[in-house]
C-alpha positions as CSV (number, residue, x, y, z in Angstrom):
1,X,21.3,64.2,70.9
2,X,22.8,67.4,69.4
3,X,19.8,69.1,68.8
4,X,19.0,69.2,72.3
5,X,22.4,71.2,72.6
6,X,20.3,74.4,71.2
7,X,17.6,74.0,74.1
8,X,20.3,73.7,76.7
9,X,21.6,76.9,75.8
10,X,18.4,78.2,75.6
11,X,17.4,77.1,79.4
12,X,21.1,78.4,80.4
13,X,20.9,81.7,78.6
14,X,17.6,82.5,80.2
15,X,18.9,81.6,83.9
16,X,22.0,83.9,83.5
17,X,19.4,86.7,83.2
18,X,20.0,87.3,79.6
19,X,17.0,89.0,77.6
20,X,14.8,87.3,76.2
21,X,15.5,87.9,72.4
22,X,18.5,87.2,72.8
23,X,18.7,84.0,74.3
24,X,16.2,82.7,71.6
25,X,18.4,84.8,69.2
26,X,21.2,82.9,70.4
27,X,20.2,79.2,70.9
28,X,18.4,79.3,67.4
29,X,21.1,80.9,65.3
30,X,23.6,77.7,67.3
31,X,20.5,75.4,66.2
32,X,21.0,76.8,62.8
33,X,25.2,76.1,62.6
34,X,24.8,72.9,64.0
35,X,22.4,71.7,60.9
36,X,23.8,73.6,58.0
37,X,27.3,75.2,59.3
38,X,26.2,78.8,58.1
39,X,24.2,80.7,60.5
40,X,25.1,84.4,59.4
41,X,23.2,84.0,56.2
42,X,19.9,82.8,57.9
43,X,19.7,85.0,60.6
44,X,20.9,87.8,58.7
45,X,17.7,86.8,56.2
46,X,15.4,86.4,58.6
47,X,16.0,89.7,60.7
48,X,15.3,92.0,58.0
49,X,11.9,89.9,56.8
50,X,10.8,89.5,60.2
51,X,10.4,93.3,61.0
52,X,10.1,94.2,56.8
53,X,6.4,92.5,57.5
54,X,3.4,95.5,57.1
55,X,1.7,93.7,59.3
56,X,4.0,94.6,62.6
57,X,3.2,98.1,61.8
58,X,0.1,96.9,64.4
59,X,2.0,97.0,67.1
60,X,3.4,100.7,67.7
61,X,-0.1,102.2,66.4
62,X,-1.7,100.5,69.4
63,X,1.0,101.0,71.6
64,X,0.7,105.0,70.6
65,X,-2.8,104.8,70.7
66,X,-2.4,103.8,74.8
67,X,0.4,106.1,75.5
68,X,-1.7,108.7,74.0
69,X,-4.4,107.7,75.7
70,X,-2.7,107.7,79.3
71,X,-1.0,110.7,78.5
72,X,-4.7,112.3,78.2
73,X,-5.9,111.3,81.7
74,X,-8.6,109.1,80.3
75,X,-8.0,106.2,82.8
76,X,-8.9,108.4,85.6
77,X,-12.3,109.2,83.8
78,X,-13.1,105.6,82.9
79,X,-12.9,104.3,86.8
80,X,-14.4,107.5,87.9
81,X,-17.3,106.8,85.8
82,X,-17.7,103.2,86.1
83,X,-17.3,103.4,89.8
84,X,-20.4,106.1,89.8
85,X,-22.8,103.3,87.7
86,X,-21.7,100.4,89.9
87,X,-19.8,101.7,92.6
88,X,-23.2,100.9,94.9
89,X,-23.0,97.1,94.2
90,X,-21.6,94.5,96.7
91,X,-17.9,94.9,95.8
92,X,-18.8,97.5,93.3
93,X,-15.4,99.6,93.1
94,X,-13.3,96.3,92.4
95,X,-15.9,95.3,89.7
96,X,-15.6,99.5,88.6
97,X,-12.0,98.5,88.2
98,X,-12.4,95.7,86.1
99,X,-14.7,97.1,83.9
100,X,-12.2,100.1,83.7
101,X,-9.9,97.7,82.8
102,X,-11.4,96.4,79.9
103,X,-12.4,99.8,78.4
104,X,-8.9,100.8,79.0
105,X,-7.7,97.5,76.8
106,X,-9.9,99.0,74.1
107,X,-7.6,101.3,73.6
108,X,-4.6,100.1,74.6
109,X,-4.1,96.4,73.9
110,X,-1.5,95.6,76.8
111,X,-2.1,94.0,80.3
112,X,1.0,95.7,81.9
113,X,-0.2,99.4,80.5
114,X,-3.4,98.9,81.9
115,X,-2.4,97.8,85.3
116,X,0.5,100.1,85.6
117,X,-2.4,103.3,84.9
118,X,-5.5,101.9,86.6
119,X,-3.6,100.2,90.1
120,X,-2.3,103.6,91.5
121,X,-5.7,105.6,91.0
122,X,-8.1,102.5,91.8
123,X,-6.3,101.2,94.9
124,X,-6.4,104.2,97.0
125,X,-9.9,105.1,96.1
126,X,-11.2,102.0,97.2
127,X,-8.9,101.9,100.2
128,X,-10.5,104.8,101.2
129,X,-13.6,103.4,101.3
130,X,-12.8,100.4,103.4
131,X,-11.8,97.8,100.4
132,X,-9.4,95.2,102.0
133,X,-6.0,95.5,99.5
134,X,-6.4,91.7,99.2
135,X,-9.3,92.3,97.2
136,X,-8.4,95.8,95.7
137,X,-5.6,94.4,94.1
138,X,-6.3,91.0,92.9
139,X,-9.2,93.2,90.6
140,X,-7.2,95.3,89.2
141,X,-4.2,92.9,88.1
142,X,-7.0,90.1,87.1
143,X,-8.7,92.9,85.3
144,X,-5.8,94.3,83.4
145,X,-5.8,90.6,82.0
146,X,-8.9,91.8,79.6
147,X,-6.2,94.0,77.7
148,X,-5.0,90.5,76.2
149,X,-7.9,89.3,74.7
150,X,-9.6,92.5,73.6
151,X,-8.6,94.6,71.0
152,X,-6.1,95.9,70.0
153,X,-4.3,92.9,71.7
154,X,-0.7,93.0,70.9
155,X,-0.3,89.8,72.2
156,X,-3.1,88.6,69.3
157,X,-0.9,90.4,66.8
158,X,2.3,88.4,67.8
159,X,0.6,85.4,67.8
160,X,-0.5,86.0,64.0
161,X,2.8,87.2,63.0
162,X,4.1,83.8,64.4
163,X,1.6,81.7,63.0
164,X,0.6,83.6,59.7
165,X,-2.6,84.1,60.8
166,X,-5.3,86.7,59.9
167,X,-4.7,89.5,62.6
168,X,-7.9,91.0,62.0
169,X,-9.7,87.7,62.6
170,X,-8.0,87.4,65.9
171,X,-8.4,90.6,67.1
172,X,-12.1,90.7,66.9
173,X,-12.2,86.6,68.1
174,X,-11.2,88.2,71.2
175,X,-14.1,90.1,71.8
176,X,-16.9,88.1,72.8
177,X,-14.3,86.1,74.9
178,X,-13.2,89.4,77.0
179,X,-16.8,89.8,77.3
180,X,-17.5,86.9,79.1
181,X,-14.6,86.9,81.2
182,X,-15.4,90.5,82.6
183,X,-18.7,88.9,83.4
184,X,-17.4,86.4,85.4
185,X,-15.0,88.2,86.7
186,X,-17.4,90.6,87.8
187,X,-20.0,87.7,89.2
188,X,-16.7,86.4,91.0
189,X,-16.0,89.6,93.0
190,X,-20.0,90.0,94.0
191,X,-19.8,86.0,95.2
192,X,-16.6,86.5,97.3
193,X,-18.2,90.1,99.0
194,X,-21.1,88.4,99.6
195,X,-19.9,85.4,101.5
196,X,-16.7,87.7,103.4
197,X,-18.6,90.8,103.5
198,X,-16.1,92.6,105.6
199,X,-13.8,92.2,102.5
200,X,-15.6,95.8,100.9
201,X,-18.4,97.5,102.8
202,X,-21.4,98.7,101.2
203,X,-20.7,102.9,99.9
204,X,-23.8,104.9,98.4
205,X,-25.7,105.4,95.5
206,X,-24.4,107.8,93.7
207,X,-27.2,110.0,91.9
208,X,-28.5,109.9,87.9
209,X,-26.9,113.4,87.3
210,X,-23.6,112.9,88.4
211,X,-23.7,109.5,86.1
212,X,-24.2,111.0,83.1
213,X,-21.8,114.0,83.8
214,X,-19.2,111.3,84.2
215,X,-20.4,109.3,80.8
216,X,-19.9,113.0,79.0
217,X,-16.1,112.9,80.0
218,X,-15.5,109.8,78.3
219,X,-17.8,109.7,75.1
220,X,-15.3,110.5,72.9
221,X,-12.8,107.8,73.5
222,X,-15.8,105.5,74.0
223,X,-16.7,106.6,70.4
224,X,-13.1,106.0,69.3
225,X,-13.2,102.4,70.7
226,X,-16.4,101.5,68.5
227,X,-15.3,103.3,65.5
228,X,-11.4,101.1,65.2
229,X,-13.4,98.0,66.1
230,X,-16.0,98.7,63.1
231,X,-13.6,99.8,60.5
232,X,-11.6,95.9,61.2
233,X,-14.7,94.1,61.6
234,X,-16.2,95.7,58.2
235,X,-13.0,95.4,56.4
236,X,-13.2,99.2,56.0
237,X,-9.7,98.8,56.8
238,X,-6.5,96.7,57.9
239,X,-6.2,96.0,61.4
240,X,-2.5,98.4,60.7
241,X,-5.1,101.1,59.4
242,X,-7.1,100.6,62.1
243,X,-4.6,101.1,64.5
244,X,-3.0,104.2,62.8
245,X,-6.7,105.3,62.8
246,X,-6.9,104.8,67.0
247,X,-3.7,106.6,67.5
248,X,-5.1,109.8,65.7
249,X,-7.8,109.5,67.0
250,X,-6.6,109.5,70.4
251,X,-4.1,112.3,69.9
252,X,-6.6,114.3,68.4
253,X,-8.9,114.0,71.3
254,X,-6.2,114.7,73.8
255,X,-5.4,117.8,72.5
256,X,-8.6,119.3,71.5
257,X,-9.7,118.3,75.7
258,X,-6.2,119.6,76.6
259,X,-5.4,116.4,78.0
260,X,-2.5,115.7,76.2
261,X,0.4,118.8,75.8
262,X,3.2,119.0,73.1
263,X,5.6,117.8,76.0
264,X,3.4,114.5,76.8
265,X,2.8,113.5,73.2
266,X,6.8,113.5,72.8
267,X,7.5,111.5,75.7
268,X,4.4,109.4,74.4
269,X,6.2,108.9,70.7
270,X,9.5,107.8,72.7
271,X,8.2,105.3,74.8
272,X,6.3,103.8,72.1
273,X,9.8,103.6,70.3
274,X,11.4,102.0,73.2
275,X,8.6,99.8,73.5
276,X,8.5,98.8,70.0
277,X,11.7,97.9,69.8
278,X,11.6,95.9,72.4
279,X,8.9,93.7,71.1
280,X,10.8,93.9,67.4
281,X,13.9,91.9,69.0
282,X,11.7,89.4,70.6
283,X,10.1,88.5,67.5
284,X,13.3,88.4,65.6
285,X,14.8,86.3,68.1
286,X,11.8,84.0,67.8
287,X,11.7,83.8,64.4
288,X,15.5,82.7,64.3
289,X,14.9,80.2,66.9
290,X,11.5,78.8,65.2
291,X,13.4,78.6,62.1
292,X,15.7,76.4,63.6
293,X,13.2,74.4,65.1
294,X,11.5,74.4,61.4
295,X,15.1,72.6,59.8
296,X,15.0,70.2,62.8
297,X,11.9,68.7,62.3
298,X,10.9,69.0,65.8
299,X,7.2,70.3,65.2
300,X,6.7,67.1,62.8
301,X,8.0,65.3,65.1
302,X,5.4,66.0,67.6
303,X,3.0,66.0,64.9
304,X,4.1,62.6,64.2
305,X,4.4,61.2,67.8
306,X,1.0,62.5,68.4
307,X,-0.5,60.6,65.2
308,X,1.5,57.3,66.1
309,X,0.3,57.0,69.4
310,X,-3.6,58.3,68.5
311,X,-3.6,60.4,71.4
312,X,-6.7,62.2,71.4
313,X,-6.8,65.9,70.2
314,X,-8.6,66.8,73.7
315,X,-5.5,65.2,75.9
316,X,-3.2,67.1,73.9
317,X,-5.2,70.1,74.5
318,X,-5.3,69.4,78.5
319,X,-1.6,68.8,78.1
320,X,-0.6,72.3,76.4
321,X,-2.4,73.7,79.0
322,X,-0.4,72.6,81.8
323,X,2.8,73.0,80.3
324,X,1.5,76.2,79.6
325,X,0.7,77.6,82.9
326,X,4.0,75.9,84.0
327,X,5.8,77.9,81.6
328,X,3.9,80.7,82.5
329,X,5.0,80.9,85.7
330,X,8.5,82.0,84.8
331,X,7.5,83.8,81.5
332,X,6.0,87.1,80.3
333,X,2.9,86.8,77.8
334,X,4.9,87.7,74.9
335,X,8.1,85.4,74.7
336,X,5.7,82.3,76.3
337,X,3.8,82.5,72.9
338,X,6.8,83.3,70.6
339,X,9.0,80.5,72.2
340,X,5.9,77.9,72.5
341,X,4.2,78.3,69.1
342,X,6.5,77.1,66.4
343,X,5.7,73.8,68.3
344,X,2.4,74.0,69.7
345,X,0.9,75.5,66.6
346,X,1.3,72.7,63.7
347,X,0.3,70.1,66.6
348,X,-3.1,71.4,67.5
349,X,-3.5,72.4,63.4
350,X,-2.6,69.1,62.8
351,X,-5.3,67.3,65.3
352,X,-8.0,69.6,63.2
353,X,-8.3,73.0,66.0
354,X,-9.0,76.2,64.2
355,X,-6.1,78.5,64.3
356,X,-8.2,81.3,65.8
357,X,-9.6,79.6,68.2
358,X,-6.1,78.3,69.2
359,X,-5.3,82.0,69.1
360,X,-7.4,82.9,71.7
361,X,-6.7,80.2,73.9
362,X,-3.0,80.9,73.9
363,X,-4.1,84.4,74.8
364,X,-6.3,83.3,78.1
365,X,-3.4,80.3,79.0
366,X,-1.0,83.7,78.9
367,X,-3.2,85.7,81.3
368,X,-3.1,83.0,84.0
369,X,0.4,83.3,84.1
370,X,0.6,87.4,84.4
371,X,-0.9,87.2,87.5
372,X,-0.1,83.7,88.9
373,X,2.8,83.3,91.3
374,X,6.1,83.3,91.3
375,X,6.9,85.5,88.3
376,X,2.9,87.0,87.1
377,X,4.7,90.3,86.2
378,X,1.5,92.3,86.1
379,X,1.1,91.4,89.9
380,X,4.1,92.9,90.0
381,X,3.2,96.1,88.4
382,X,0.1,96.2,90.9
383,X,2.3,95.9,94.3
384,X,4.6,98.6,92.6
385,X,1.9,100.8,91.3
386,X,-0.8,100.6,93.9
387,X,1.8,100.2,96.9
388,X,0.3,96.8,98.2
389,X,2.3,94.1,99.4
390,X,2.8,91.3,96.7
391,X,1.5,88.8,98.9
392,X,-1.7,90.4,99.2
393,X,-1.7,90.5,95.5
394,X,-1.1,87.5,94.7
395,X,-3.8,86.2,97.2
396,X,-6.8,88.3,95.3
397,X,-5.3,86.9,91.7
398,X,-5.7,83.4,92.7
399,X,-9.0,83.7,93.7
400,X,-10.1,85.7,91.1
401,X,-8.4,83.7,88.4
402,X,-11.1,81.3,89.2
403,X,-12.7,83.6,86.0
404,X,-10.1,82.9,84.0
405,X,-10.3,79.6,83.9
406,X,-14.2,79.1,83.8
407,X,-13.5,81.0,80.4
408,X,-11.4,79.0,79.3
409,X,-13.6,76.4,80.1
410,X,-16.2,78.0,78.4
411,X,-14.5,78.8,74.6
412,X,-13.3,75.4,74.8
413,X,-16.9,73.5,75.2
414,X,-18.0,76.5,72.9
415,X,-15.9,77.1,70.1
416,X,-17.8,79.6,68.6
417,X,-17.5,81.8,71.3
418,X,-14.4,83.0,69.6
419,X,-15.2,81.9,65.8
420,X,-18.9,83.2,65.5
421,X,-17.8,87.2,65.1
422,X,-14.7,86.2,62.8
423,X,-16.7,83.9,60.5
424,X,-19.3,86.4,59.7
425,X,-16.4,89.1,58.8
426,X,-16.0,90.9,55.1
């Protein structure tokens, strides 16, 4: 009974408003005394081998690699040009902005980022044209859900960290699976025009010359994109490599277009910083918290209970993922997988599920709750950003997180959606 003690602080930290990494910090290192009497030791330990991992060094490449990036202006040439190839098609702006969307996660790796930079110069354009905000908005924050799943995904590198698994495999798992989901999201918005027409009314072609003007804006970046994804897929280099790589890369390209000034880059290196040290205490405070979790015996447990009662492995699956988008609800990306994994993980391992394909199934479980009411923070970053009631928002996500799900749908009838690019790896 006292090792539910932990998971009531826990459940009481979180409702006081406390952050994140350290409620987890808290309830685990409790968890910890009440099993061996010494916390200090353990959490002390596990602090400085969390972060001392080479592996984290992921995470504030990528992040300087999208700070870079929106310091540069590039977001602005990604819609602009997407918008001029499809911008003609029923609902063609709110696909542009999913597409730009996706590019964007290429080189940034974080839903938020991408919504916060896209919303405010998306919305208006396509406001302008007549767009009803409804659908306006629900693109962009549904789009900005691609970020998670293709690389650099910093929500793929967490879920390695936690689970010591290859990052590189996960990153490019999530590939094809973005793919598909822009697709559909894509297929989604041209369904919902066509059958509400009045939702986005028809705008013009625009012509062949203009196109390609707008292509010649972008070509670096989109040959920075192609190069950090072949240097991880080759095993030229580490996915840390990679992403120190992507952040040169994108400096470089900022300055020599005189996108990005001395002042920008700066405030680019402190908010990766502050950023990065953000997501550092989160992991350490899961880490503490899965470690005491690990001494408890929960996760065998679970494992355990599963194997006595022969549930089988696809009822388990269905069951993660409602208490997942329960969960998600209430919880960022980020802490959901940290605080669900030390649990989930050596259950679905232990009913025979691939660890990578688990990994991107976590991923697209997460993006239903960034957008999904009452919490779906990146529908909050779109009503802030793009100055659209949250209502509104919230109204276009749902129905556009129809996508979501048929993907999820998809690379669970289809494994090798997600496995057939990391199996064939160097």
């Amino acid at each position: 009974m006292e090792m539910l003690l932990p998971f009531l602080v826990l459940v009481l930290a979180l409702l006081t408003g406390m952050p994140i990494a350290f409620a987890m910090a808290g309830a685990g290192m409790f968890g910890i005394y009440l099993l061996t009497g010494n916390w200090l030791t353990a959490a002390g330990l596990l602090a400085y081998r969390t972060v001392a991992d080479f592996i984290l060094v992921t995470i504030p490449m990528f992040i300087l690699m999208a700070f870079f990036t929106a310091s540069g202006g590039i977001a602005r040439d990604l819609y602009t040009a997407t918008a001029n190839f499809v911008g003609h098609w029923r609902g063609g702006l709110a696909i542009a902005s999913v597409f730009a969307c996706g590019i964007f996660g290429a080189l940034s790796g974080a839903s938020v980022a991408a919504a916060a930079v896209i919303a405010p110069i998306a919305i208006p354009n396509m406001r302008r044209f007549g767009y009803s905000d409804v659908l306006a908005a629900g693109a962009v924050g549904v789009g900005a859900t691609l970020d998670a799943l293709i690389p650099p995904s910093v929500g793929m590198v967490l879920y390695g960290v936690i689970t010591e698994t290859s990052v590189g495999k996960l990153l490019i798992a999530g590939i094809v699976p973005g793919i598909i989901l822009g697709i559909l999201l894509a297929v989604t918005i041209w369904l919902w025009v066509t059958i509400n027409p009045s939702l986005a009314p028809p705008i013009g072609r625009v012509g062949w010359a203009q196109r390609w003007a707008s292509l010649w804006v972008i070509w670096p970046s989109g040959l920075l994109i192609v190069l950090v994804l072949y240097v991880m897929y080759s095993g030229v280099a580490t996915p840390t490599e990679a992403g120190a790589f992507g952040a040169l890369g994108s400096a470089i390209i900022g300055f020599v277009t005189g996108r990005l000034s001395v002042k920008a880059a700066i405030q680019a290196i402190k908010a990766t910083v502050r950023a990065t040290a953000m997501i550092f205490l989160i992991i350490i405070g899961a880490k503490i918290f899965a470690h005491f979790l690990a001494l408890s015996e929960i996760p065998k447990l679970a494992v355990d209970a599963a194997t006595t009662m022969q549930l089988n492995r696809w009822v388990v699956i269905a069951a993660i993922a409602v208490g997942y988008f329960v969960i998600s609800m209430f919880m960022d990306e980020g802490p959901l997988l940290l605080l669900s994994l030390p649990v989930t993980f050596p259950l679905v391992t232990a009913l025979g599920f691939d660890p990578v394909w688990y990994g991107v199934y976590s991923i697209l479980l997460a993006c239903m709750g960034l957008v999904f009411p009452p919490v779906g923070l990146v529908s909050f970053v779109v009503s802030s950003t793009g100055h659209v009631e949250l209502e509104k928002v919230f109204r276009g996500t749902s129905v556009l997180m129809i996508a979501i799900i048929a993907t999820l749908v998809l690379v669970t009838v289809f494994p090798q959606l997600a496995l057939f690019l990391p199996s064939r790896m160097r």
